[in-house]
C-alpha positions as CSV (number, residue, x, y, z in Angstrom):
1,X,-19.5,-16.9,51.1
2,X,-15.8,-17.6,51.6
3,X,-13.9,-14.2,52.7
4,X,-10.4,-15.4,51.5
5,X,-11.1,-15.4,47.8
6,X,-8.8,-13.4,46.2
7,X,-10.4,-10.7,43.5
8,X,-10.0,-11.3,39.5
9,X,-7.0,-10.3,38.7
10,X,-7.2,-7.4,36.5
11,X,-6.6,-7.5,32.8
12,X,-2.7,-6.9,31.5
13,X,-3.1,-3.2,30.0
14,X,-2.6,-3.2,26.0
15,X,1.2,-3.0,24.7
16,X,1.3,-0.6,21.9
17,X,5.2,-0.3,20.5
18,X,5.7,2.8,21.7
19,X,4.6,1.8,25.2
20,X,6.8,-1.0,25.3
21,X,9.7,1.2,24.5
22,X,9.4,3.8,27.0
23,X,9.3,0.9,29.4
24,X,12.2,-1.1,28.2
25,X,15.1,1.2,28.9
26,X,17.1,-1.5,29.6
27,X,16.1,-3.4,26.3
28,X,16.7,-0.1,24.1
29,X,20.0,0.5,25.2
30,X,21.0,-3.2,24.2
31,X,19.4,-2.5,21.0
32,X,22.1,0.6,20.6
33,X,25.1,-1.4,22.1
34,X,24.2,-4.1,19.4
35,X,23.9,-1.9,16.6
36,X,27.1,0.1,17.0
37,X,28.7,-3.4,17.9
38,X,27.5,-3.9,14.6
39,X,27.7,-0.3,12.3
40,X,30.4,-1.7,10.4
41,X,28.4,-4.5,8.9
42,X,25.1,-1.7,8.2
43,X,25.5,-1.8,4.6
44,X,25.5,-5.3,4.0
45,X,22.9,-6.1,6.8
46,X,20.6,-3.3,6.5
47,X,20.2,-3.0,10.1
48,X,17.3,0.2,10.9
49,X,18.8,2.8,12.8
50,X,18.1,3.3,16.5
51,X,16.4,7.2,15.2
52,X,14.2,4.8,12.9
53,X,12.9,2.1,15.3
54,X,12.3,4.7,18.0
55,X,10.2,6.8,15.8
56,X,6.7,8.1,17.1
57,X,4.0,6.8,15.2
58,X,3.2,8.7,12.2
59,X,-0.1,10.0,13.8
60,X,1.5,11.6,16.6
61,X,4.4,13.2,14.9
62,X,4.3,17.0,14.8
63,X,5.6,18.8,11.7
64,X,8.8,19.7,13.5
65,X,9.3,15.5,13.8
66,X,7.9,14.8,10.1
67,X,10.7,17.6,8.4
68,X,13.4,15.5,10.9
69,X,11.9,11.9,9.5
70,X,11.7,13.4,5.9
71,X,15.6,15.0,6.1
72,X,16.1,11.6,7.4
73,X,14.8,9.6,4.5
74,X,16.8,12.0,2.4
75,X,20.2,11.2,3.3
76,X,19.2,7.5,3.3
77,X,18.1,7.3,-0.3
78,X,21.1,9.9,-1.8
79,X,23.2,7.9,0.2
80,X,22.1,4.3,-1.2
81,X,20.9,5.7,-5.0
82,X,23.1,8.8,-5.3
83,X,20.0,10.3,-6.3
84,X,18.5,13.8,-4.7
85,X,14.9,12.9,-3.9
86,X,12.4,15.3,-3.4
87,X,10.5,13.5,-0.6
88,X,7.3,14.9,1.1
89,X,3.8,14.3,3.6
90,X,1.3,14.3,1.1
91,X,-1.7,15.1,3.5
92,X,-5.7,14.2,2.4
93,X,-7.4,16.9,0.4
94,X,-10.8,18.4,1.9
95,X,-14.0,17.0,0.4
96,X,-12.4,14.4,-1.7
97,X,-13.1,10.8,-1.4
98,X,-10.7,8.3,-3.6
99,X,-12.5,5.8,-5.7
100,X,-11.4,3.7,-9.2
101,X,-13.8,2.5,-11.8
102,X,-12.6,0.1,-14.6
103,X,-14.0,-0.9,-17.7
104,X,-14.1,-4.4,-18.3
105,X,-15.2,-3.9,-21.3
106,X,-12.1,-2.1,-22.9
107,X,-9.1,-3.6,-20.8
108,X,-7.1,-5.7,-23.5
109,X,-4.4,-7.8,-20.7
110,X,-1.4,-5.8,-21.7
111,X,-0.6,-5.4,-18.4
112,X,1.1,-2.3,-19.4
113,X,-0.1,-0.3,-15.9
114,X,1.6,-3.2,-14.2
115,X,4.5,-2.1,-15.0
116,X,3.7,1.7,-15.1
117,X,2.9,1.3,-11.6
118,X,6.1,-0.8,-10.9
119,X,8.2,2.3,-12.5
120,X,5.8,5.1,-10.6
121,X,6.3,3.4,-7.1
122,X,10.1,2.5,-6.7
123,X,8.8,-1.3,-6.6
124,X,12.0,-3.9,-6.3
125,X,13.0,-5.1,-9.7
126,X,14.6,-8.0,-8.1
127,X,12.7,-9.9,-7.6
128,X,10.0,-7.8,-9.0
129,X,7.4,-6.7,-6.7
130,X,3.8,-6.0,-8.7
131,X,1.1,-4.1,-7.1
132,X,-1.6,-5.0,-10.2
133,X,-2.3,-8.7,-11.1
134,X,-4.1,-8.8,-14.5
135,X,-6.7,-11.7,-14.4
136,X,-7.4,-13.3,-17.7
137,X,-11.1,-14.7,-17.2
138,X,-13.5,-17.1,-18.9
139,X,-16.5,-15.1,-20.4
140,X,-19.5,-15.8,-18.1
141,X,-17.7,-15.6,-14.8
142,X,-16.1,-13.5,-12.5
143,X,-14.6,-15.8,-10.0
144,X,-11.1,-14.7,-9.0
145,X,-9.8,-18.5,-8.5
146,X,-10.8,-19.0,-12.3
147,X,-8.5,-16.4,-13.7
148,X,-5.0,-16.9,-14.5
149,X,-2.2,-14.4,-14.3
150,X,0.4,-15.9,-15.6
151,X,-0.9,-15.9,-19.1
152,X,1.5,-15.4,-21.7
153,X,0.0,-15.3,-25.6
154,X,1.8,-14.3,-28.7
155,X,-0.9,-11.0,-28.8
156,X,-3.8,-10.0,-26.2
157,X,-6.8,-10.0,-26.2
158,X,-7.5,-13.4,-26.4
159,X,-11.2,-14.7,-27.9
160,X,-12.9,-16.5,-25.3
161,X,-11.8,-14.3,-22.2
162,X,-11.7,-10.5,-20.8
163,X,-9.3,-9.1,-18.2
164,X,-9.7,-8.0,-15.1
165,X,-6.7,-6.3,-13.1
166,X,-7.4,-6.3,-9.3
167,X,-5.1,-4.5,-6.8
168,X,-5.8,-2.9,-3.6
169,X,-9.5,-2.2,-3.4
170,X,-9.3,0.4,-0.6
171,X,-12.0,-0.8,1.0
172,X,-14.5,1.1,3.3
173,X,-14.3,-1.6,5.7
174,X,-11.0,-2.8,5.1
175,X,-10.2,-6.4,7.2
176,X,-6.6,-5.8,6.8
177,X,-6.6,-2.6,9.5
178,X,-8.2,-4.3,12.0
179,X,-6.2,-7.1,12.3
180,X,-2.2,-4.9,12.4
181,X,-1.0,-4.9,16.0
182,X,1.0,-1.8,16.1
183,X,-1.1,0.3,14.1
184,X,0.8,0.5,10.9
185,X,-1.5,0.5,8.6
186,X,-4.9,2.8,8.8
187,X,-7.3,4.4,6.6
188,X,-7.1,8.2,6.3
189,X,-10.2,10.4,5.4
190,X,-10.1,10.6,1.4
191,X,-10.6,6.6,1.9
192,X,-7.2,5.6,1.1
193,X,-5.2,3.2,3.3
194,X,-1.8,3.6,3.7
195,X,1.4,2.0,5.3
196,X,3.9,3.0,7.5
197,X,7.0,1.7,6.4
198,X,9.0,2.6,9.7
199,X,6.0,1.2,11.6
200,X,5.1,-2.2,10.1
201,X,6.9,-5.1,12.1
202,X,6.5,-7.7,9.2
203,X,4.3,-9.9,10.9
204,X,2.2,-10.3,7.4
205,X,-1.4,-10.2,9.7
206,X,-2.8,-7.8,7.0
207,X,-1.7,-10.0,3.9
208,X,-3.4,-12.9,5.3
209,X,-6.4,-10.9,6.3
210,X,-7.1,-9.4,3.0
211,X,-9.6,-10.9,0.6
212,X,-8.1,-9.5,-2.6
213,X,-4.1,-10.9,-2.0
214,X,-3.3,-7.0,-2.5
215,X,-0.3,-6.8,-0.3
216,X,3.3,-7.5,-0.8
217,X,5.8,-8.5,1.8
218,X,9.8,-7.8,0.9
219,X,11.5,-11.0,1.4
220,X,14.6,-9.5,0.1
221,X,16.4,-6.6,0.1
222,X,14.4,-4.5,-2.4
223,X,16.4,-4.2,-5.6
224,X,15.8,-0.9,-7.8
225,X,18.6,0.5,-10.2
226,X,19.7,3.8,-9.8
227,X,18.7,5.0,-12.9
228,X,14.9,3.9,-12.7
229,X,14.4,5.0,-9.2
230,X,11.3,8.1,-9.4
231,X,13.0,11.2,-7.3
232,X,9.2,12.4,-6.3
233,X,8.1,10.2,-3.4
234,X,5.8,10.4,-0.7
235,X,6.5,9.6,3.0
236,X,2.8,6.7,3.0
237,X,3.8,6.6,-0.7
238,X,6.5,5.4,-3.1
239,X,9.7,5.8,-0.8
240,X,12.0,3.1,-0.8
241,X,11.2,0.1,1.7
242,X,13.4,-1.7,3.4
243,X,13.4,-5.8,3.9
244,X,10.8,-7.4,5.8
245,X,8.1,-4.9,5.5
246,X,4.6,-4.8,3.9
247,X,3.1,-3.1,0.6
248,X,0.4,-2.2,-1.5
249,X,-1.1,0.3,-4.5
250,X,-2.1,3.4,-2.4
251,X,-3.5,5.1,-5.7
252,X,-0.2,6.9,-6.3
253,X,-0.7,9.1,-3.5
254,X,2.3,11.3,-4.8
255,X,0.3,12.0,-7.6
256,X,-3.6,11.4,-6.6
257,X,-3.1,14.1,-3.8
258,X,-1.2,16.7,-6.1
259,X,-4.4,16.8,-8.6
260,X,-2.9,14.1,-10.8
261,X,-4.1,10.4,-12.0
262,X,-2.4,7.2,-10.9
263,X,0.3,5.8,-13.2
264,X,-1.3,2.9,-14.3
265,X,-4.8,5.2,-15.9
266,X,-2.1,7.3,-17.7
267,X,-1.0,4.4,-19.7
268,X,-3.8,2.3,-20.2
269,X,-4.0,2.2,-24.3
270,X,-7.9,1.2,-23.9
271,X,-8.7,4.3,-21.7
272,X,-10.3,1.4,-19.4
273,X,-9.4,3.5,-16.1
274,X,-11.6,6.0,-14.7
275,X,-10.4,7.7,-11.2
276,X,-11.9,10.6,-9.2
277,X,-13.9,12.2,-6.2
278,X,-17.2,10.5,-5.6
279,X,-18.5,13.1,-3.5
280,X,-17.7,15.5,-6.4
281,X,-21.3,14.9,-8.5
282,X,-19.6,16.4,-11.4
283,X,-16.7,14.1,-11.7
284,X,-16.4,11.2,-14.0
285,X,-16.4,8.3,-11.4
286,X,-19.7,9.4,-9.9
287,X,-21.3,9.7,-13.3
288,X,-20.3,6.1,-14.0
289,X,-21.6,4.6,-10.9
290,X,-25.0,6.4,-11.4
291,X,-25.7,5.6,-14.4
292,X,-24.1,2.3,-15.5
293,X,-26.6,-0.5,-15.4
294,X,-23.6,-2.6,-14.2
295,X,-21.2,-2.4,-12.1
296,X,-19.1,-5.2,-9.4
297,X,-17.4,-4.8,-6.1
298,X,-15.2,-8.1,-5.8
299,X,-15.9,-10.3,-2.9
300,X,-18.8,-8.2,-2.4
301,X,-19.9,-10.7,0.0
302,X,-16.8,-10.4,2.6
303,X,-18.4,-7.1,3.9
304,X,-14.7,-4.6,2.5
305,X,-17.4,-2.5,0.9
306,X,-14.8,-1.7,-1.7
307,X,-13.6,1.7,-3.3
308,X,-12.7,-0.3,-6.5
309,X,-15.4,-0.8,-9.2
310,X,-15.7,-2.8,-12.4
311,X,-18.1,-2.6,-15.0
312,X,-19.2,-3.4,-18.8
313,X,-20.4,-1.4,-21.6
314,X,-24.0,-2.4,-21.3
């Protein structure tokens, strides 16, 4: 055998963003120079501060860093709303795992927790961002790519069809996790998944990976009026984004982890919204899903193993 063969060369180690940070000196520095080269055009250009991009990720912050991120966040949204916000970590309750069930059966199309949900979450106005997409389906199927949201009748329901609102299934097995490649999105242990705002990098990965076309990428500045804007935010949850990020429904984790229910169930008019602990046997969603005859996981198919059920009065 040939001596002079040189060995495999060994594979490039994996580049996380905060690995590539503590090795580009050089590049962060730039990064600084530019920005104060720049400070004068912030507000028009919405340039992330230098304390912002060089944030740990949220998984290694201590609670020392998270009360400096949240005092942060603080000053950003008085200073851009005028409004005080209360903003806080929300962190998983023990024994609780998140799931939705909704009554096809009752839901009417009056899209009333789209907009519930737009008001709850400090979604841009405009152009409005919408977390729910009401589906208005044929009787006899439940294909998505038959539905149509963008119907518009004189008065809902409509004879012929039922309504199906899909959002972010929080799936057991969710595709759009596995494909993020700095992390910014993850699953935490009560089964919801959540984004990091400070984190995501916009590449849009997750919104092509997911099966459901749950997530939302801000083209735009976000646009929210000052007087609309909910004070009460969570730091995964309903804060303020900033352009060129990604975002979902994450079950009103301002609310959901306080003991309260997500926006949209509160305002359903048909009570078709059920929301609880499955691994509490006593609560309402576990009832339903042992002893409904029916009951769907969308694109059951794709292996998400969804948190998100539908079923009929049957």
């Amino acid at each position: 055998m040939p001596t002079d063969t040189p060995p495999p060369a060994a594979p490039a180690p994996a580049l996380s963003r905060r690995s590539f940070l503590r090795n580009s000196a050089v590049l962060a520095s730039g990064i600084a120079a530019v920005a104060a080269s720049l400070a004068p055009l912030r507000e028009l250009t919405d340039i992330t501060s230098m304390e912002q991009f060089l944030q740990k990720h949220y998984k290694e912050l201590t609670p020392a860093d998270m009360e400096q991120v949240l005092a942060r966040i603080t000053r950003d949204v008085e200073k851009q709303y005028q409004v005080r916000p209360h903003v806080a970590d929300y962190k998983p309750m023990d024994g609780v795992e998140f799931v939705y069930c909704l009554n096809l059966t009752r839901c009417i199309g009056c899209r009333k927790c789209v907009h519930a949900c737009v008001a709850e979450n400090n979604q841009s106005r405009s152009p409005e961002i919408q977390y729910i997409r009401v589906l208005k389906m044929p009787h006899g199927s439940l294909d998505m790519e038959k539905g149509d949201h963008n119907y518009s009748p004189a008065s809902v329901p409509e004879k012929g069809f039922f309504y199906m609102p899909v959002q972010c299934q929080q799936c057991k097995n969710p595709a759009c996790v596995k494909v993020c490649p700095v992390k910014a999105t993850w699953q935490e242990a009560d089964g919801i998944t959540v984004i990091d705002y400070d984190w995501c990098i916009g590449c849009r990965y997750c919104e092509a990976a997911c099966p459901y076309f749950a997530r939302r990428f801000n083209w735009t500045k976000p646009s929210i009026p000052k007087d609309r804007l909910n004070p009460n935010m969570s730091y995964l949850g309903n804060r303020p984004r900033r352009q060129g990020v990604m975002e979902k429904c994450h079950f009103c984790i301002q609310r959901t982890r306080q003991g309260r229910y997500p926006a949209c169930l509160e305002v359903c008019p048909a009570g078709a919204r059920k929301f609880g602990n499955v691994l509490d046997p006593n609560s309402e969603v576990a009832h339903i899903l042992r002893t409904k005859r029916v009951f769907i996981q969308l694109k059951e198919e794709v292996g998400t193993s969804p948190r998100f059920f539908y079923y009929f009065d049957v």
